[in-house]
Kinemage of the C-alpha trace (Angstrom):
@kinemage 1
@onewidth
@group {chain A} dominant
@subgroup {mainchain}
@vectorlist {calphas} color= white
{ca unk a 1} P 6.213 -79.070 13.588
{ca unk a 2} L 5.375 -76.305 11.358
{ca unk a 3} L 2.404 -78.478 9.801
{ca unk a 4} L 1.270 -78.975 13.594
{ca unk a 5} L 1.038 -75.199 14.254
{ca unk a 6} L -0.993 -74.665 11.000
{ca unk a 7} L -3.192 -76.965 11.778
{ca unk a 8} L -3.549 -76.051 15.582
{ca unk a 9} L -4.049 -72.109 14.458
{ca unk a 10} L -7.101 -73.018 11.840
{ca unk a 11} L -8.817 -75.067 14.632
{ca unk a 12} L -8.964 -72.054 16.601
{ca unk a 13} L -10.104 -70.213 13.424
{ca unk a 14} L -12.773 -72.667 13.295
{ca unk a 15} L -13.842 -72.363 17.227
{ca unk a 16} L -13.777 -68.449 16.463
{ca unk a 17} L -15.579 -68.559 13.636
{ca unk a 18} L -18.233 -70.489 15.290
{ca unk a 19} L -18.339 -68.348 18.765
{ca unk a 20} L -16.273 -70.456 20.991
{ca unk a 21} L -14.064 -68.156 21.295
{ca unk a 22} L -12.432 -70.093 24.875
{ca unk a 23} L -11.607 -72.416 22.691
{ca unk a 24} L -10.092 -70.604 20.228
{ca unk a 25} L -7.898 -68.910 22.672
{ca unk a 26} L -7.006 -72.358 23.645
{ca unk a 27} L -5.811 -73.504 20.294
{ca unk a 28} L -3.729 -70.196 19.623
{ca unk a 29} L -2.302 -70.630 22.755
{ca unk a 30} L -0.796 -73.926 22.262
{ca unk a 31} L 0.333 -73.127 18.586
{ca unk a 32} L 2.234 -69.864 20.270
{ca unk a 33} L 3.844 -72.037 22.600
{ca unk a 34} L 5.142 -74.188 19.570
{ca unk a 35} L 6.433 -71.292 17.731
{ca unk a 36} L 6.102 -67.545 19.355
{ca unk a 37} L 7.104 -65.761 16.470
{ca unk a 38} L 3.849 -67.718 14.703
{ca unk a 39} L 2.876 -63.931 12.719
{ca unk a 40} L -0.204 -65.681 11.493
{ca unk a 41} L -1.335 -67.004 15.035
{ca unk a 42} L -0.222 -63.651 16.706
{ca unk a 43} L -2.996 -61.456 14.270
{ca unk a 44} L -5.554 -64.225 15.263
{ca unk a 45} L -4.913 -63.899 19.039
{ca unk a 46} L -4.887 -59.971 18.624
{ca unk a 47} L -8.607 -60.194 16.647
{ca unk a 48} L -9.823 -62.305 19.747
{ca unk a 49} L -8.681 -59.795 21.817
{ca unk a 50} L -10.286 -57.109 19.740
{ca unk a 51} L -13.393 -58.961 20.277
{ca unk a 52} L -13.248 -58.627 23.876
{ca unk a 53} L -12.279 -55.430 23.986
{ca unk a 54} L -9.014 -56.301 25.192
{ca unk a 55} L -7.688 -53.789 23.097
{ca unk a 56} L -4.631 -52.925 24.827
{ca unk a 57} L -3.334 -57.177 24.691
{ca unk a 58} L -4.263 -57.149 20.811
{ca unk a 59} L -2.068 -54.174 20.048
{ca unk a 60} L 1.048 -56.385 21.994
{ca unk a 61} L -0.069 -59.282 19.280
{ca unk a 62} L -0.133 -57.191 16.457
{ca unk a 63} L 2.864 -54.520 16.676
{ca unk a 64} L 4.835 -58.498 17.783
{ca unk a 65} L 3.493 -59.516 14.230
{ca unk a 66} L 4.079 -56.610 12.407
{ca unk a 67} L 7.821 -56.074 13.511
{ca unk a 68} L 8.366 -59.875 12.559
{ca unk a 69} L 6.675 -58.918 9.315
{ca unk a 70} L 5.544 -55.594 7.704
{ca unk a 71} L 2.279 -57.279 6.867
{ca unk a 72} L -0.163 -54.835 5.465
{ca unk a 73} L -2.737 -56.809 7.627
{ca unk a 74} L -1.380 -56.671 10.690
{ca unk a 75} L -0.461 -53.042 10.420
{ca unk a 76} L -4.096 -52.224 9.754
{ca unk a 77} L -4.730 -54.345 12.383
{ca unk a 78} L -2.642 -52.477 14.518
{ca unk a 79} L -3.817 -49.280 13.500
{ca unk a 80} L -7.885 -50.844 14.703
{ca unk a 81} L -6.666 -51.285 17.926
{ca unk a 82} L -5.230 -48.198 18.981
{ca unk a 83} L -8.243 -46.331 17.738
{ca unk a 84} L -10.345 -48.184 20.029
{ca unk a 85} L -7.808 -46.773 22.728
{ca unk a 86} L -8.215 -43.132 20.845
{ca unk a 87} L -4.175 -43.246 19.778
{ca unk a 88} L -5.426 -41.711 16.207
{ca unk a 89} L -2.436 -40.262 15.687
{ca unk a 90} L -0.125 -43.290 16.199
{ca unk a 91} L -3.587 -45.404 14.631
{ca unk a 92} L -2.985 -43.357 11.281
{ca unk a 93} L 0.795 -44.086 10.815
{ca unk a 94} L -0.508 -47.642 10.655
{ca unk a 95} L -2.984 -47.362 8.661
{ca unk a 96} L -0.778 -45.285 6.256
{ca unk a 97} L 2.008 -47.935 6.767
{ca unk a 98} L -0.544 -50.712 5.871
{ca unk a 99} L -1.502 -48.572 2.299
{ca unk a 100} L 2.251 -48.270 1.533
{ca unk a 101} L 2.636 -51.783 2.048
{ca unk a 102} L -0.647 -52.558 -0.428
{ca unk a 103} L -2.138 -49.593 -2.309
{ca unk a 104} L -4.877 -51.758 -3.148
{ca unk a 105} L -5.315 -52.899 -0.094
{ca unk a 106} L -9.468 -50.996 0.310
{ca unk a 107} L -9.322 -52.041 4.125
{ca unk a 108} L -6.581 -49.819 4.934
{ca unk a 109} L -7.907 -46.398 3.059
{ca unk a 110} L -11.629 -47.194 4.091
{ca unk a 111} L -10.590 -47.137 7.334
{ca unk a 112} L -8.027 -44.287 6.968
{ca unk a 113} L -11.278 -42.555 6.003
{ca unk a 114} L -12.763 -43.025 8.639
{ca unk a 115} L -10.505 -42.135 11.429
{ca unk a 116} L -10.209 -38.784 9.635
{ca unk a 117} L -13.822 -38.635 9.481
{ca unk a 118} L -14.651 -39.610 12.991
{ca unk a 119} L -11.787 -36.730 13.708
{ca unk a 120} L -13.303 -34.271 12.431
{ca unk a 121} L -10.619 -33.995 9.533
{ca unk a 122} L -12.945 -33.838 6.695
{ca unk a 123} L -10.344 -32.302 4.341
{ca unk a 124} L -7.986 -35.232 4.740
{ca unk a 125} L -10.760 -37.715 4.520
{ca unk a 126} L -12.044 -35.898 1.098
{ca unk a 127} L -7.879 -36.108 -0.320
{ca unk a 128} L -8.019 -39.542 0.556
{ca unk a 129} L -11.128 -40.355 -0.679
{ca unk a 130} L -9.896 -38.488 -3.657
{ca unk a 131} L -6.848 -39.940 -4.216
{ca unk a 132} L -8.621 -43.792 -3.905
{ca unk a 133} L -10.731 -42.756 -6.997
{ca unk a 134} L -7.684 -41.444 -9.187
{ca unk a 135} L -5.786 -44.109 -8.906
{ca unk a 136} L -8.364 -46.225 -10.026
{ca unk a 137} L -10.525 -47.676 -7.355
{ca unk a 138} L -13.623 -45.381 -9.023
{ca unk a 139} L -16.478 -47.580 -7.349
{ca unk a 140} L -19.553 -45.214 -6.696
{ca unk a 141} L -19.612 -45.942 -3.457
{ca unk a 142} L -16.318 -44.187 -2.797
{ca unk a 143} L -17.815 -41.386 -5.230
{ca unk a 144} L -20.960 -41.061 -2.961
{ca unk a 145} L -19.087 -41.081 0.504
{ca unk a 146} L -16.578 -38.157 -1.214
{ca unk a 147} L -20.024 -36.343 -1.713
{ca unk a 148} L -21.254 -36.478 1.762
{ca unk a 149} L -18.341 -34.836 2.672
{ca unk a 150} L -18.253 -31.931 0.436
{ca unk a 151} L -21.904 -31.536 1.828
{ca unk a 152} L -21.025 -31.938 5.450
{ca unk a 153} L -18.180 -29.124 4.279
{ca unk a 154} L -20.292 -27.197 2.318
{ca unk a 155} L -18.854 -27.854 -0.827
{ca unk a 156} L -22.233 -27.933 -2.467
{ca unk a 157} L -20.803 -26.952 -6.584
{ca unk a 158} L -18.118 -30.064 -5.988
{ca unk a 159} L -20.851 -32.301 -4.675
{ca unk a 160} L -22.731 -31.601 -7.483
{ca unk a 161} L -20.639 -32.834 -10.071
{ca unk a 162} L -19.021 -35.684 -8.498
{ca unk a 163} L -22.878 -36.657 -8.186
{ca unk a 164} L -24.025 -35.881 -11.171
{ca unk a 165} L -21.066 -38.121 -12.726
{ca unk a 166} L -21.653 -40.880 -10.612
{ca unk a 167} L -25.556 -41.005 -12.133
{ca unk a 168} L -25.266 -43.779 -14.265
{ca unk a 169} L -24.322 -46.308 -12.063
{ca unk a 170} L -27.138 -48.845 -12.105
{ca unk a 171} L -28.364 -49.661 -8.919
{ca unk a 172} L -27.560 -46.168 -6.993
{ca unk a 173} L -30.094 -43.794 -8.803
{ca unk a 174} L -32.360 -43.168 -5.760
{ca unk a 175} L -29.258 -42.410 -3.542
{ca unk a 176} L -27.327 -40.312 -5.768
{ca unk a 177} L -30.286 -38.280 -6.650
{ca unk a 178} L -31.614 -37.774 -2.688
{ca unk a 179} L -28.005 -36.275 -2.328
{ca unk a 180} L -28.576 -33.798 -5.574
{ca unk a 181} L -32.081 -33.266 -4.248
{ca unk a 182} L -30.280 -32.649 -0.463
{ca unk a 183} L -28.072 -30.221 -2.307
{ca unk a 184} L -30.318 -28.336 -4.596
{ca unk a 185} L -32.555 -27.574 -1.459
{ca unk a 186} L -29.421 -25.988 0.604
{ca unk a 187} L -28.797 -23.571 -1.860
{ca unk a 188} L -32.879 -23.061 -2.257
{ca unk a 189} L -33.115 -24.380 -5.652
{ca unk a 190} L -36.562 -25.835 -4.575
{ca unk a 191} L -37.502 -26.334 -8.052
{ca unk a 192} L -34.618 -28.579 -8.996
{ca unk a 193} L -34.832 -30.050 -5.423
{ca unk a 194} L -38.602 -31.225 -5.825
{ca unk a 195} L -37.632 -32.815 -9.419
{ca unk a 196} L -34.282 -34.757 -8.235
{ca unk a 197} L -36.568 -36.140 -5.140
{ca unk a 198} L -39.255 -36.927 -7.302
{ca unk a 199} L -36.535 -38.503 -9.067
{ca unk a 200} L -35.053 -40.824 -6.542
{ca unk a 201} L -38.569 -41.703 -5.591
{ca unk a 202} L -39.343 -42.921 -8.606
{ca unk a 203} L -36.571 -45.320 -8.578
{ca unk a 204} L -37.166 -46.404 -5.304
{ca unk a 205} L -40.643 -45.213 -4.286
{ca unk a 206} L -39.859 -46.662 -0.457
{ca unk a 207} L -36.981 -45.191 0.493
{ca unk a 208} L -37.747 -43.434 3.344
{ca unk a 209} L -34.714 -40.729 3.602
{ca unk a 210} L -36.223 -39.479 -0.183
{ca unk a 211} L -39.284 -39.411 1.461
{ca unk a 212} L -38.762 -37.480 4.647
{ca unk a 213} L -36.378 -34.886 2.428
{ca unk a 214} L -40.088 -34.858 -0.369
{ca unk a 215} L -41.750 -33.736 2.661
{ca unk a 216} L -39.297 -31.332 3.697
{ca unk a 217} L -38.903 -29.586 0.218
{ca unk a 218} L -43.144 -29.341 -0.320
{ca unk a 219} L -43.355 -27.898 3.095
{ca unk a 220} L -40.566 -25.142 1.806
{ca unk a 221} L -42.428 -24.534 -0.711
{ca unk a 222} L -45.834 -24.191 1.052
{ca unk a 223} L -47.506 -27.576 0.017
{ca unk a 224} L -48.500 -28.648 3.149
{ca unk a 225} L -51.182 -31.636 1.517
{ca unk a 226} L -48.382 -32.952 -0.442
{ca unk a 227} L -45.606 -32.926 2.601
{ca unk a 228} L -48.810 -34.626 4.655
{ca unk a 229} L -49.022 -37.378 1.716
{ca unk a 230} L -45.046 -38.055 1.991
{ca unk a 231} L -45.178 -38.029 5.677
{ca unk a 232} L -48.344 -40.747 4.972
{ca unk a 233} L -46.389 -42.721 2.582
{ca unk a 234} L -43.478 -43.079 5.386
{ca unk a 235} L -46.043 -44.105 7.768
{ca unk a 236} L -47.353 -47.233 5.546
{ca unk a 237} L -43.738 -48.237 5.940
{ca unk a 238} L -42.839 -47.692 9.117
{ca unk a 239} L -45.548 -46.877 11.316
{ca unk a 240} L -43.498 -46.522 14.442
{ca unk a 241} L -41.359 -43.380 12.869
{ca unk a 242} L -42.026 -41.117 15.796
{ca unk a 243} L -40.032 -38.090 14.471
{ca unk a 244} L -42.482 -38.124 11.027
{ca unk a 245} L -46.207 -38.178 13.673
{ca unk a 246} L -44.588 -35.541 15.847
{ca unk a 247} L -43.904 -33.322 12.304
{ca unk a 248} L -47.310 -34.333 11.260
{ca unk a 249} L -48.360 -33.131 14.529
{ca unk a 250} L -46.425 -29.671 14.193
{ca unk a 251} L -47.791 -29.084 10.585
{ca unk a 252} L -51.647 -30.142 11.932
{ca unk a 253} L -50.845 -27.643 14.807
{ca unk a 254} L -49.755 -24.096 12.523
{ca unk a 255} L -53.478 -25.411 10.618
{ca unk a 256} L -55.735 -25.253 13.906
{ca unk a 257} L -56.481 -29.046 13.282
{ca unk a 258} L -55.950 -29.617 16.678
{ca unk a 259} L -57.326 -33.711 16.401
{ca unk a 260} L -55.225 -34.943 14.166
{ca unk a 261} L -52.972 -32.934 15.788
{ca unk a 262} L -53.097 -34.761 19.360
{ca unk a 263} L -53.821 -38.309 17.720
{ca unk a 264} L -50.013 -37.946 16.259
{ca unk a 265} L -49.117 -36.615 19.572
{ca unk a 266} L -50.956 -39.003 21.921
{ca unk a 267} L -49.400 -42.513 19.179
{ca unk a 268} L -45.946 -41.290 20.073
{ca unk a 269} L -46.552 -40.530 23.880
{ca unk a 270} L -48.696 -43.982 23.724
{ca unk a 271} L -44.829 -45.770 23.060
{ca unk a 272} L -42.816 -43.111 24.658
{ca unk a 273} L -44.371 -41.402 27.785
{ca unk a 274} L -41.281 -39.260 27.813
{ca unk a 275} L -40.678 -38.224 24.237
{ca unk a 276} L -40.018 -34.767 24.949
{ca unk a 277} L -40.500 -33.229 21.959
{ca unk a 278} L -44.126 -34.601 21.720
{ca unk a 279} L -45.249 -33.749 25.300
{ca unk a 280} L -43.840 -29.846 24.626
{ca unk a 281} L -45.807 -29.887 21.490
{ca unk a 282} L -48.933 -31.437 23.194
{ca unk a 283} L -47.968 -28.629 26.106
{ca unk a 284} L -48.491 -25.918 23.035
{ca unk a 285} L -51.608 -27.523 22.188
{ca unk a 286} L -53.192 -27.379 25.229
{ca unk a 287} L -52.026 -23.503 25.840
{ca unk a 288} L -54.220 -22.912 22.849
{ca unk a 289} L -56.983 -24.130 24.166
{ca unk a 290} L -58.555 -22.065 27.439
{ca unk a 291} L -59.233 -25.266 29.196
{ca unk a 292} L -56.612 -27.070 29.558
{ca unk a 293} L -54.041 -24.895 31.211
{ca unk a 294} L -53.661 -26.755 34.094
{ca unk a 295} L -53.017 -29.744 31.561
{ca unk a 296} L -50.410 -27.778 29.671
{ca unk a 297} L -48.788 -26.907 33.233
{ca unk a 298} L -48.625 -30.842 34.449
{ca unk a 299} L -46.819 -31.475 30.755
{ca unk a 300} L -44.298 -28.180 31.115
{ca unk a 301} L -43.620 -29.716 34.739
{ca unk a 302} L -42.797 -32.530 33.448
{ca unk a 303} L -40.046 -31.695 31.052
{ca unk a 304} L -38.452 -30.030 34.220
{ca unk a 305} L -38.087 -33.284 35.721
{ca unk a 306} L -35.648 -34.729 33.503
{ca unk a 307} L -32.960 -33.874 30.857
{ca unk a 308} L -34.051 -32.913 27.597
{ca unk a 309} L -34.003 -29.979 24.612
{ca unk a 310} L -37.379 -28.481 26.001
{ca unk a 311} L -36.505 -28.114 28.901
{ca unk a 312} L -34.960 -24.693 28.705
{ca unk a 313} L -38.988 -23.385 26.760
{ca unk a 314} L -40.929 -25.243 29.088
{ca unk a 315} L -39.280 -24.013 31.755
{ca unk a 316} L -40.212 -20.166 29.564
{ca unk a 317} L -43.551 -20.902 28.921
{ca unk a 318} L -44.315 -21.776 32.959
{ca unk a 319} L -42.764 -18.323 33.726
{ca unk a 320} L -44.737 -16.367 31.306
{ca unk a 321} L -47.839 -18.532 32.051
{ca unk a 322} L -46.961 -17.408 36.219
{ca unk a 323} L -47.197 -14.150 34.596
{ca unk a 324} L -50.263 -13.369 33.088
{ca unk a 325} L -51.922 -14.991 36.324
{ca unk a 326} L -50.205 -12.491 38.051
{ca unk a 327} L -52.211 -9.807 36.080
């Protein structure tokens, strides 16, 4: 009988595995009405579940199969479910429960991680980060993700030298150094910043994050043609990156080069009518130049009409424009 159930169970794993996932429900049906204590079929029923969001049946499966057995599985399994029904607290005793069970389990403190993370507990998420590396699981991912959150905590000296250890790790060079070059330029070492991005770029001359901080760090240090060139070199990549024309755009603006200006402006609004960060900017434009108010007004109007971040200056800008015609 026990045979029979095995076999049942992995022809639903097969029927999952391949998206038919009635079927699968099916087969670990039957096998639970062989044996209902079936702790492997139980998980497998609970992961269906998951994947229908059924997340309130899966946890029933799981917590069934974890008091039949302390499984490090299905306690981590356990602990995904009630997160998806925002029971952190009760979702980190299982998770916890599942590393006790297995320390090496990498499952269980990657996503102990990031419940803490997505909690806003950064300082648990750094201990346990911390304490992964220690006791020996020292892969440079771990090292990198510990980094991030010193920098989300401002921790920028600890950053440093976690990520200045973790530089010889083949393969990682353009990341780790984007993160030194992200650090250096929040404590306004431009100098250093420029070199580690020049760095990272020169191990991986397409990585758009090392490019967009490059143009970030020349334009904070007043090299507008070289912050243009990044913002170029981004653009040869990916020439729908909307956020880099409307910068472009910005930059062209604070130079008077009001047509390259509104050919960066007029791309994005050409994809997204209502990006409205490029109409406000296209608004400021067209303020600047004595005929197009009435152009400037329409676009202003506009942001008023729906939500947005602009809404609040276009919304100034139409009362101080009311104003002067007042005069």
């Amino acid at each position: 009988m026990k045979t029979d159930i095995k076999e049942i169970n992995n022809q639903g794993v097969v029927h999952f595995l391949n998206k038919n996932f009635a079927e699968a429900k099916n087969k670990y049906t039957e096998a639970l009405s062989l044996d209902a204590d079936n702790t492997t079929t139980l998980n497998n029923l609970g992961l269906l579940y998951l994947h229908e969001k059924k997340n309130k049946e899966a946890e029933e499966l799981f917590r069934k199969a974890f008091t039949i057995s302390e499984n490090e599985t299905y306690a981590l399994n356990l602990g995904h479910s009630l997160i998806y029904q925002k029971q952190f607290l009760e979702a980190e005793k299982y998770y916890l429960k599942s590393i006790n069970i297995k320390r090496t389990n990498l499952q269980s403190w990657e996503s102990l991680v990031s419940l803490y993370e997505y909690t806003g507990q950064f300082e648990k998420a750094i201990d346990t980060l911390q304490t992964l590396i220690i006791t020996g699981n020292s892969k440079v991912v771990y090292k990198i993700k510990l980094s991030k959150l010193l920098i989300k905590i401002e921790k920028y000296k600890e950053a440093l030298d976690m990520l200045y250890t973790s530089l010889d790790n083949r393969g990682y060079e353009s990341e780790i150094l984007y993160y030194i070059a992200f650090v250096h330029l929040k404590n306004q070492n431009l100098g250093l910043a420029k070199t580690a991005v020049e760095n990272s770029l020169s191990h991986n001359p397409f990585r758009e994050l090392s490019l967009e901080l490059a143009a970030t760090i020349a334009i904070s240090l007043l090299d507008n043609e070289m912050a243009i060139k990044y913002w170029n070199e981004i653009l040869k990549i990916n020439s729908m990156n909307h956020a880099v024309r409307i910068n472009k755009s910005i930059l062209y603006i604070s130079k008077k080069q009001t047509k390259q200006a509104l050919n960066e402006l007029d791309f994005v609004l050409n994809f997204e009518p209502k990006n409205p960060k490029a109409l406000y900017y296209k608004a400021v434009l067209y303020l600047e130049e004595k005929n197009k108010l009435y152009d400037a007004e329409k676009i202003l109007k506009t942001l008023l009409q729906f939500q947005n971040d602009y809404a609040e200056k276009a919304s100034a800008m139409l009362y101080n424009i009311f104003k002067q015609k007042k005069r």
